[in-house]
C-alpha positions in Angstrom: -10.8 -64.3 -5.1 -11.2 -63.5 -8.6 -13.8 -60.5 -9.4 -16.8 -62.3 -11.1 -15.9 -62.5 -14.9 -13.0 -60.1 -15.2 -10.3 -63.0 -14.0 -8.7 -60.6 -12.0 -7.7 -61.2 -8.4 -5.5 -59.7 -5.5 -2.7 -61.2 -4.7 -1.1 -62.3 -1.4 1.3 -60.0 -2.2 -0.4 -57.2 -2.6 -0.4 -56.9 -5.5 -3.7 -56.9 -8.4 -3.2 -59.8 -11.1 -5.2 -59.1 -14.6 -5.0 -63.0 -16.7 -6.0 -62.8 -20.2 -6.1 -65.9 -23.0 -3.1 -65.8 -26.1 -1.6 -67.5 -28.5 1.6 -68.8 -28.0 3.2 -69.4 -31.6 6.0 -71.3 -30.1 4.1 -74.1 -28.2 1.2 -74.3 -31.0 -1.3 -73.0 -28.2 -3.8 -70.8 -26.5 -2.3 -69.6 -23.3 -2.9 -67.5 -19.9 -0.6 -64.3 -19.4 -0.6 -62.1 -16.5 -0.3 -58.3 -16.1 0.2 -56.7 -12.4 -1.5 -53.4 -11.0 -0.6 -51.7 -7.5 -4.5 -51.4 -7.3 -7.7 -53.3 -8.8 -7.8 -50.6 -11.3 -4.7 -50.2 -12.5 -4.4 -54.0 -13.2 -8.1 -53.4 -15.0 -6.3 -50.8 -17.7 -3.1 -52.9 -18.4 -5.5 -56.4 -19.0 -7.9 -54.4 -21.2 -4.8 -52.8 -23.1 -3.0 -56.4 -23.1 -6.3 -58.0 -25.0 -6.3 -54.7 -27.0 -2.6 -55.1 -28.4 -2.5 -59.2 -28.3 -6.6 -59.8 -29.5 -5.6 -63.4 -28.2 -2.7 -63.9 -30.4 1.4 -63.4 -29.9 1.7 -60.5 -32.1 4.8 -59.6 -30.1 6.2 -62.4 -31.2 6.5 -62.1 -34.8 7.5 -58.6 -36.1 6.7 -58.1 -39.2 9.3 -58.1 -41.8 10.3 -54.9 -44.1 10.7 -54.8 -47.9 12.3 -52.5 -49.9 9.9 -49.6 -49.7 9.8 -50.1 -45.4 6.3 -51.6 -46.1 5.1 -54.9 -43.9 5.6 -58.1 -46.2 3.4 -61.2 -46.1 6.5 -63.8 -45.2 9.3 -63.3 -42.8 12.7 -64.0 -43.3 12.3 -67.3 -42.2 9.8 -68.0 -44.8 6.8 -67.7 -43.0 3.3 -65.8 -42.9 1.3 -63.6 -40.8 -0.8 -65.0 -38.4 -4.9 -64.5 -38.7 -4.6 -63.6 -35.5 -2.1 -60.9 -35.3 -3.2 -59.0 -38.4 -6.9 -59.1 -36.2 -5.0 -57.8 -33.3 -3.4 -55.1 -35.3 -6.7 -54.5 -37.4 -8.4 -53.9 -34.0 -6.1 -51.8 -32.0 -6.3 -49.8 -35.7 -10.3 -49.8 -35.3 -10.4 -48.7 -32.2 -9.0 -45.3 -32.5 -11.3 -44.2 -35.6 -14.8 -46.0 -34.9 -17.3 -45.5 -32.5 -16.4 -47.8 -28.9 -19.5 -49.4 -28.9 -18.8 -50.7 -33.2 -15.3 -52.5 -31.6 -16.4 -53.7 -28.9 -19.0 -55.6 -31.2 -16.2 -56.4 -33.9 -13.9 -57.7 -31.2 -16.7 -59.7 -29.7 -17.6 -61.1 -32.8 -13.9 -61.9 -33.4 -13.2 -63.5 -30.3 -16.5 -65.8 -29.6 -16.1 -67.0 -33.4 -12.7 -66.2 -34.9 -10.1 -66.5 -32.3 -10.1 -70.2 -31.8 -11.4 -71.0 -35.1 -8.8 -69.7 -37.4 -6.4 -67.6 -35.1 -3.6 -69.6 -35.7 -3.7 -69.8 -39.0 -0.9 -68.3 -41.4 -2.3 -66.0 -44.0 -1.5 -67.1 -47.8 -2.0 -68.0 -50.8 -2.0 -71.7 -49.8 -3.9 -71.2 -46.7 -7.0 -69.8 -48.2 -8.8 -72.7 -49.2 -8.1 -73.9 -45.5 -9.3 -70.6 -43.4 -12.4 -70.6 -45.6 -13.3 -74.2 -44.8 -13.2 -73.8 -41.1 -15.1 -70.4 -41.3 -17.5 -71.9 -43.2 -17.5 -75.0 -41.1 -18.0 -72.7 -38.2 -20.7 -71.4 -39.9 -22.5 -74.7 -40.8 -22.1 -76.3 -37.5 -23.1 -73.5 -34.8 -26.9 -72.6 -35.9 -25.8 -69.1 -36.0 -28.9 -66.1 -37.0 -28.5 -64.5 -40.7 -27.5 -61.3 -38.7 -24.5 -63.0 -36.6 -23.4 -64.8 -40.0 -22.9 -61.5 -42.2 -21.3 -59.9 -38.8 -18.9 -62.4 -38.7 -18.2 -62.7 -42.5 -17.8 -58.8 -42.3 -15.5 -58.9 -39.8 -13.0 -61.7 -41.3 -13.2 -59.7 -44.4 -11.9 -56.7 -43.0 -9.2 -58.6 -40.8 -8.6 -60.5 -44.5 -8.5 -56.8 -46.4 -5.9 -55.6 -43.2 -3.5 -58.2 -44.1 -4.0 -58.1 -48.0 -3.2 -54.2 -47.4 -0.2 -54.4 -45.3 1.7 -58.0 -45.5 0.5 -58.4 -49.0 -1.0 -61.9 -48.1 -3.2 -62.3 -51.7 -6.1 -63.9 -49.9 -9.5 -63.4 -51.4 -12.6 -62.3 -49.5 -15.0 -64.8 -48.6 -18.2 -64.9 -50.0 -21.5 -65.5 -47.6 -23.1 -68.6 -48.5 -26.9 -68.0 -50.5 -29.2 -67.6 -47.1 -32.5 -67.1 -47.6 -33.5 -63.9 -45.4 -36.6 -63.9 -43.1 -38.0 -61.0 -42.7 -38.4 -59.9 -39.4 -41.7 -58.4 -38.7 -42.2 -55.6 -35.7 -46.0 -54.4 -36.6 -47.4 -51.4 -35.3 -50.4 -51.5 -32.3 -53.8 -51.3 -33.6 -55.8 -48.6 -33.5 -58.2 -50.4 -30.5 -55.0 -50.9 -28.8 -53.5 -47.5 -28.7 -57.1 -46.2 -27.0 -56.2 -48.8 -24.5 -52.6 -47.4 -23.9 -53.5 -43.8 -24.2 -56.2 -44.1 -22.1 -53.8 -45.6 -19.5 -51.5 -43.3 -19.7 -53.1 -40.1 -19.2 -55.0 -41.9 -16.7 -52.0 -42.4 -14.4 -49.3 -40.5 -15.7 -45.8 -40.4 -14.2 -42.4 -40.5 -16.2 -42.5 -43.9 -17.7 -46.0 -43.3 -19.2 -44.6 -39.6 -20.5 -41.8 -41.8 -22.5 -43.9 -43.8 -23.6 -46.1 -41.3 -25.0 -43.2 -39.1 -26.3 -42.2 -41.6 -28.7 -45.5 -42.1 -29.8 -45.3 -38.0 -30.7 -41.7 -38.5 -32.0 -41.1 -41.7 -32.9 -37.6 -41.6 -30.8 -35.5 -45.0 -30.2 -35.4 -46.0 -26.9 -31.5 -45.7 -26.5 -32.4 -41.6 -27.5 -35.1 -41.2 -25.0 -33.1 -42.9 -22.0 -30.3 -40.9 -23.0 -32.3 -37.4 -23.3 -31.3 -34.4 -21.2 -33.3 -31.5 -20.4 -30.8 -29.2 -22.6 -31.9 -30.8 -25.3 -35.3 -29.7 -25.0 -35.9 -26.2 -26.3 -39.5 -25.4 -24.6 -39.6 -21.8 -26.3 -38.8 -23.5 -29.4 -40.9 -26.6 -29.1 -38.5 -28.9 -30.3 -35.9 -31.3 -28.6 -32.5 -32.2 -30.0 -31.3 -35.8 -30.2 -27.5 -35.4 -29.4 -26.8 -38.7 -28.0 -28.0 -42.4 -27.2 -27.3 -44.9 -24.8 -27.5 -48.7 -25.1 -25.6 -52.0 -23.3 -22.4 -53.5 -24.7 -21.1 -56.2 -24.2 -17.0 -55.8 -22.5 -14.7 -58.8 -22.6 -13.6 -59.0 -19.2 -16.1 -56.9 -17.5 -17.5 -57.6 -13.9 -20.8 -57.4 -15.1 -20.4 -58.4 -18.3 -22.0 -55.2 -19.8 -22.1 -51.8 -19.5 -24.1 -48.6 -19.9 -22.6 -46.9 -23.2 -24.0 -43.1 -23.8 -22.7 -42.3 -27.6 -23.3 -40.1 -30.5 -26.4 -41.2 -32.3 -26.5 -44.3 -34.4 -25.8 -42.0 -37.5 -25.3 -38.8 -38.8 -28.7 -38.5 -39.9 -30.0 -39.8 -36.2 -28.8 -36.2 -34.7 -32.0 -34.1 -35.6 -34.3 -31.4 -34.3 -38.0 -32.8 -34.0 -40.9 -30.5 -33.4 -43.0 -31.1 -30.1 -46.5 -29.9 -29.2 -47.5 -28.0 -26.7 -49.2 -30.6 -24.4 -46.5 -32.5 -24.9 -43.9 -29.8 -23.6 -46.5 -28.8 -20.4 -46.4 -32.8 -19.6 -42.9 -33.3 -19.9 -42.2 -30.0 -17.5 -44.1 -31.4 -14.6 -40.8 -33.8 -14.0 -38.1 -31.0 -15.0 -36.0 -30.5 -11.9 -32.3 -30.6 -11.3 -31.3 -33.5 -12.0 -29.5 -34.1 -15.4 -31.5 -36.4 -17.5 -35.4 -36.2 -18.6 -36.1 -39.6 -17.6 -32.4 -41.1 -16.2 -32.3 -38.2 -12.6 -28.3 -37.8 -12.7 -27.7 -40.2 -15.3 -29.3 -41.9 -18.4 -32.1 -44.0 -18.0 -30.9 -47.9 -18.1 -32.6 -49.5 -21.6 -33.7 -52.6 -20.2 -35.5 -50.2 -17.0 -37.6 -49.1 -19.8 -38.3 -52.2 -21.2 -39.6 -54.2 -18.2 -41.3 -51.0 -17.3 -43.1 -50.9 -20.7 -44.2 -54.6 -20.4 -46.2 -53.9 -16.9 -47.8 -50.8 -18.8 -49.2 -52.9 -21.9 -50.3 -55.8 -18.8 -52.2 -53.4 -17.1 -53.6 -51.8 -20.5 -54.8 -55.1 -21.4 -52.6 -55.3 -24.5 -50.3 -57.9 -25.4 -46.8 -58.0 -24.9 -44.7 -56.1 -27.4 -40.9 -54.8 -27.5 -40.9 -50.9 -27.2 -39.9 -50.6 -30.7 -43.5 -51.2 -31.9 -44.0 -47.7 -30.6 -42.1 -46.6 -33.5 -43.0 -48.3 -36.0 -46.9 -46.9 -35.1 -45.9 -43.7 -35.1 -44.4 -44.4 -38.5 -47.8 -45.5 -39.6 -50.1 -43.2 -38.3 -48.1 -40.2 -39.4 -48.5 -41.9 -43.3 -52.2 -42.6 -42.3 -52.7 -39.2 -41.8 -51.0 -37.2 -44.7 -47.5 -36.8 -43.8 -45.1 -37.2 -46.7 -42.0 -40.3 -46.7 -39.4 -37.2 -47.0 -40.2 -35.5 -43.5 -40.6 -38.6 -41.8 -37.3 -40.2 -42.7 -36.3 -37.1 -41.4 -38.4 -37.2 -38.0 -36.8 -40.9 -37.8 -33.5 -40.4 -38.5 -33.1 -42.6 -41.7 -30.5 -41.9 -44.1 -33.1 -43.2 -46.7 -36.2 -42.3 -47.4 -36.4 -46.4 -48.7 -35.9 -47.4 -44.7 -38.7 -45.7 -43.7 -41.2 -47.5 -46.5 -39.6 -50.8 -46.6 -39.1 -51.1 -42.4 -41.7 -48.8 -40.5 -44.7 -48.2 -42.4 -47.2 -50.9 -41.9 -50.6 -50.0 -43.6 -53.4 -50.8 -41.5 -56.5 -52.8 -42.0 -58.8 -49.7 -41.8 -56.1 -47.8 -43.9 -56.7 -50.4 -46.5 -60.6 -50.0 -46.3 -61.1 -47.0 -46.5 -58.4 -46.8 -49.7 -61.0 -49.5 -51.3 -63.7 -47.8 -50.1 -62.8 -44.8 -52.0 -62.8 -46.9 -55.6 -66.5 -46.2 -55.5 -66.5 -42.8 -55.6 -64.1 -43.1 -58.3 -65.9 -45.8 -60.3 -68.8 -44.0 -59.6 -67.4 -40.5 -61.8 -66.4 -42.8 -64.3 -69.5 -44.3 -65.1 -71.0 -40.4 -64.8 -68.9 -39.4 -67.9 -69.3 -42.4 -69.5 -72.7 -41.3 -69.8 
C-alpha cells in the first residue's frame, strides 16, 4: 500500500516504487513515471530528485540546441521552441541551490498547483505569448484566487518567463498583474483592558507557554523565532537573546504528511538581531532552563501551530477574544511608540529592513493614545491665548 500522499509503495518484489506526474511531449500528455529504491528511503530521494530535475515536464526529452557562441537557443533544429515547462524545471533545479529551501518549496508549489497544467505544455515564443498570457490570466479570473496568491503566481511565471528569455532567447514579455484593488489586512493590537486580563493570567499561572507569550510581549519576537529559540541564544549575563533562526511548516510535494517542520535562517538579514531583555524577564525564563536544547521546543523546536492552539485556550480563559499570536506583536509595536520609543530602534527590535514597515504595518495608535494627544491641545491653546494677551 501506498504511504499516505507520497505515492510511493513496496513492491512484491522487494523492491520501493516512488511514481511522480510528467509531461510526455511525444503523446501530448501528463504521465506517471516510476523510480525504484532498495529501501523506502532511498526510493524517497530519487522521486524527490525526479520532480526536482522533470518539475512535471520531459525536459530530458528535448535538449536544448547550441548556437554559435555554445549558448541555449530558443528553437531546435527541428524548428521548435522550449517548453514552459522545461525552462520551469530548469529555472527550479537552478533556484534551489541559491535560495532559501523553504522560498522553492513555495515557488515550486505555486508552479505546480497553478502553472503545471495550465501552461506547461506550452512552447515559448514570440507567437505563443498572446496564448500563455490568456490562460494565465484565465486561470486567474476563473479560480477566486487572494491578491497575495495572484502576485505569487505572476512572480513566479515571470521569473520562469525571464529564465527562458535569458537562456533560449524566447522574446516573450513579462506579464503584467491585472489592476486589483488591495484590501488592507488589518491585525490590531489588544487593548489596554485586555492586556490586564492576559497579564494578569499569566503571572497568575505561569508555565512555558504563558512565559512565550509574555516574551513577545517584552520583544515583540515572531512566533516562528520564539519556537525556534535555544538557550544559547540567550546571554543572561548580557541580558539579551540572539535570534539566529526560525522555524515554520512548508508545504512538500509528495510528503507523508504533507508538511514539515522547517528550522531556517531568519526571514531576513535584518531579522538576525540582538534584543535587550529585562531582568524579570531573564529570572522567569531560567526557572525552565534545563538540558534540553530549545527554550520552549525540549530537544527540538517548538511546533508553530502547538503555540497557536495553546495561545487560543490562554485568551479563552483570560476572557479575551480570539486573536492570531501575531497581535502580540503588533501591541508591543504600539505600546513601545505609546511610551516614547523612537521608529528607528524599533524597526530594529522588529527586524524590519524599513523603518516604513514598522509605521505603515505595526503601529496602531490607540484610542487613549488619541485622547490624551487631543487632550494636550488645551494646554497648548491655552499658552496661545496667554501671549496673545
Amino acid at each position: 500500500m501506498a504511504r499516505h500522499g507520497e505515492n510511493i509503495r513496496k513492491r512484491t518484489d522487494g523492491r520501493w516504487e516512488g511514481r511522480y506526474k510528467a509531461f510526455d511531449e511525444n503523446r501530448g500528455k501528463f504521465i506517471y513515471r516510476s523510480v525504484y529504491g532498495r529501501d523506502y528511503g532511498e526510493a524517497k530521494e530519487k522521486l524527490f530528485a525526479a520532480r526536482l530535475g522533470t518539475a512535471c515536464q520531459g525536459a530530458e526529452n528535448e535538449p536544448a540546441a547550441e548556437t554559435e557562441t555554445g549558448s541555449r537557443n530558443s528553437a531546435d533544429r527541428n524548428g521548435g521552441a522550449v517548453l514552459f515547462s522545461k525552462a520551469a524545471g530548469e529555472w527550479l533545479a537552478e533556484l534551489s541551490g541559491r535560495r532559501k529551501y523553504s522560498t522553492y518549496i513555495k515557488y515550486d508549489t505555486v508552479y505546480r498547483t497553478h502553472l503545471a497544467d495550465t501552461v506547461g505544455s506550452c512552447r515559448l515564443s514570440a507567437g505563443m505569448a498572446q496564448e500563455l498570457c490568456e490562460k494565465i490570466f484565465d486561470h486567474l479570473s476563473g479560480e477566486g484566487l487572494s491578491e497575495s496568491l495572484q502576485k505569487s503566481l505572476i512572480c513566479v511565471a515571470n521569473q520562469i518567463l525571464a529564465f527562458a528569455n535569458r537562456h533560449y532567447l524566447t522574446g516573450i514579455p513579462m506579464l503584467e498583474h491585472p489592476a486589483v484593488k488591495a484590501q488592507k489586512k488589518t491585525i490590531g493590537t489588544f487593548s489596554r483592558a485586555e492586556q490586564a486580563l492576559l497579564l494578569e493570567s499569566i503571572y497568575r499561572q505561569m508555565d512555558k507557554f504563558m512565559a512565550e507569550v509574555l516574551l513577545c510581549l517584552y520583544t515583540g519576537l515572531r512566533l516562528g523565532e520564539l519556537c525556534a529559540l535555544r538557550w544559547e541564544d540567550i546571554d543572561f549575563e548580557g541580558k539579551a537573546l540572539t535570534v539566529n533562526r526560525t522555524v515554520q511548516r512548508i508545504a512538500v510535494p509528495g510528503h507523508m504528511t504533507k508538511t514539515i517542520l522547517l528550522e531556517t535562517t531568519p526571514k531576513s538579514e535584518s531579522s538576525k538581531r540582538t534584543i535587550p531583555l529585562t531582568q524579570e524577564l531573564l529570572q522567569i525564563l531560567s526557572q525552565f532552563k534545563g538540558e534540553h536544547l530549545y527554550v520552549f521546543g525540549g530537544e527540538k523546536a517548538l511546533d508553530p501551530r502547538t503555540m497557536q492552539y495553546r495561545f487560543k485556550k490562554i485568551l479563552k480563559e483570560a476572557g479575551i477574544e480570539s486573536r492570531t499570536f501575531h497581535t502580540l506583536r503588533h501591541t508591543f509595536a504600539t505600546n513601545c511608540v505609546e511610551n516614547g520609543t523612537d521608529v528607528k530602534t524599533l524597526s530594529e527590535i522588529l527586524g524590519h529592513s524599513d523603518v516604513k514597515i514598522t509605521l505603515n504595518r505595526y503601529v496602531h495608535p490607540t484610542m487613549d493614545s488619541k485622547r490624551k494627544q487631543i487632550g494636550a491641545l488645551s494646554d497648548f491653546y491655552g499658552q496661545i491665548c496667554g501671549r496673545a494677551a
